[in-house]
C-alpha positions as CSV (number, residue, x, y, z in Angstrom):
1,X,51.0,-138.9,16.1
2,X,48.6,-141.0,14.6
3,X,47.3,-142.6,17.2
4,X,43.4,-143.2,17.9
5,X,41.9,-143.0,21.0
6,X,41.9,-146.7,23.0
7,X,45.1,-147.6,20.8
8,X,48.1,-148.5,22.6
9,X,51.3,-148.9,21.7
10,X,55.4,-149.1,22.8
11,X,57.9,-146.3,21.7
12,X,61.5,-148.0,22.2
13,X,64.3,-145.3,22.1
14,X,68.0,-145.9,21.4
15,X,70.4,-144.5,23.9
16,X,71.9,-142.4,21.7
17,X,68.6,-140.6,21.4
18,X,68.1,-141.0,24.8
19,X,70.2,-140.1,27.7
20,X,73.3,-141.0,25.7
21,X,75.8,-143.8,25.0
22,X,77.8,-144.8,28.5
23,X,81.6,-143.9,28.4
24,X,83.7,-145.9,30.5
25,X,86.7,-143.0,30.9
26,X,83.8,-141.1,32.4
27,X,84.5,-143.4,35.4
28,X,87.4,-142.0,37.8
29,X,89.5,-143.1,40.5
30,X,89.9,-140.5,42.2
31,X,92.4,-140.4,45.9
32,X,90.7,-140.1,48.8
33,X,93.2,-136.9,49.8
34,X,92.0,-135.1,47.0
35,X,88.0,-135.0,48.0
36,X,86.7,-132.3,48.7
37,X,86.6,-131.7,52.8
38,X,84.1,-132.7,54.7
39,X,82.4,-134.7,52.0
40,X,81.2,-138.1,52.7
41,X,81.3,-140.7,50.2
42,X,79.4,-144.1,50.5
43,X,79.4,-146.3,47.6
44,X,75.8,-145.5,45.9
45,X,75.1,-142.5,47.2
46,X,75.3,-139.2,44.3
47,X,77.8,-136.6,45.0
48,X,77.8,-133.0,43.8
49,X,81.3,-131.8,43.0
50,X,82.2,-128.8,42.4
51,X,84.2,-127.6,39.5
52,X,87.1,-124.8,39.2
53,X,84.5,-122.6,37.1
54,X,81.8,-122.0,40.4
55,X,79.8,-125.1,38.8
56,X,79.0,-128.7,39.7
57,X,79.0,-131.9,38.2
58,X,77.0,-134.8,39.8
59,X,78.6,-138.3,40.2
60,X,77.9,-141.8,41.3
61,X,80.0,-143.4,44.1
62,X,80.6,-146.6,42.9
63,X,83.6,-147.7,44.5
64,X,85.5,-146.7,48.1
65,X,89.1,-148.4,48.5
66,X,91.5,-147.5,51.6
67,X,93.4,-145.2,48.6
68,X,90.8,-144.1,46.5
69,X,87.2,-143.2,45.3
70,X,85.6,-144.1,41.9
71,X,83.3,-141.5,40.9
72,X,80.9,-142.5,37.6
73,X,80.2,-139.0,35.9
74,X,77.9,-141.1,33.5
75,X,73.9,-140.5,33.4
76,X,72.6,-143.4,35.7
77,X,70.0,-144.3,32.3
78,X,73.4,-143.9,30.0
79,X,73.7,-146.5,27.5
80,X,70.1,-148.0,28.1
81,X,66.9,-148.6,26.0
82,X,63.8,-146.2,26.9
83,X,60.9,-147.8,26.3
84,X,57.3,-146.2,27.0
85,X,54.1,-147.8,27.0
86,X,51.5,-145.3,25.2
87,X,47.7,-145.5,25.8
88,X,45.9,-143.3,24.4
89,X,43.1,-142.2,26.4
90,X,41.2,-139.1,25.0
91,X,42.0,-136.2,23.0
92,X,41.1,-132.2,24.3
């Protein structure tokens, strides 16, 4: 808004407006045992997990021990800045 055609300009966005702040207990070891079957987990790869209620949550592999698996339920953009570069180019 406000903007005249040509003008330029950077819009910087909290995370808490964004994609959210980053919460570390959102991060959990989980044992190997108790993956789901037949689901193959490779440190940086997304999984989708499936919950008790028929739904699914998506999470980052971030970590693969002999014991365990640490699964990062955080946004991958949690806690960072957006910023966007704006040019206004014409207006229809």
């Amino acid at each position: 808004m406000g903007m005249k055609v040509g003008q330029s300009k950077s819009v910087n966005i909290p995370p808490d407006k964004a994609y959210g702040l980053r919460h570390e207990d959102w991060a959990l070891d989980v044992p190997r045992n108790k993956m789901p079957e037949g689901m193959k987990a490779e440190a940086g790869v997304y999984l989708e997990i499936p919950r008790e209620d028929g739904s699914s949550s998506t999470a980052a592999v971030t970590h693969i021990s002999e014991s365990s698996v640490t699964l990062d339920f955080n946004h991958p953009l949690a806690g960072k800045e957006l910023i966007f570069d704006v040019s206004l180019l014409e207006i229809v």
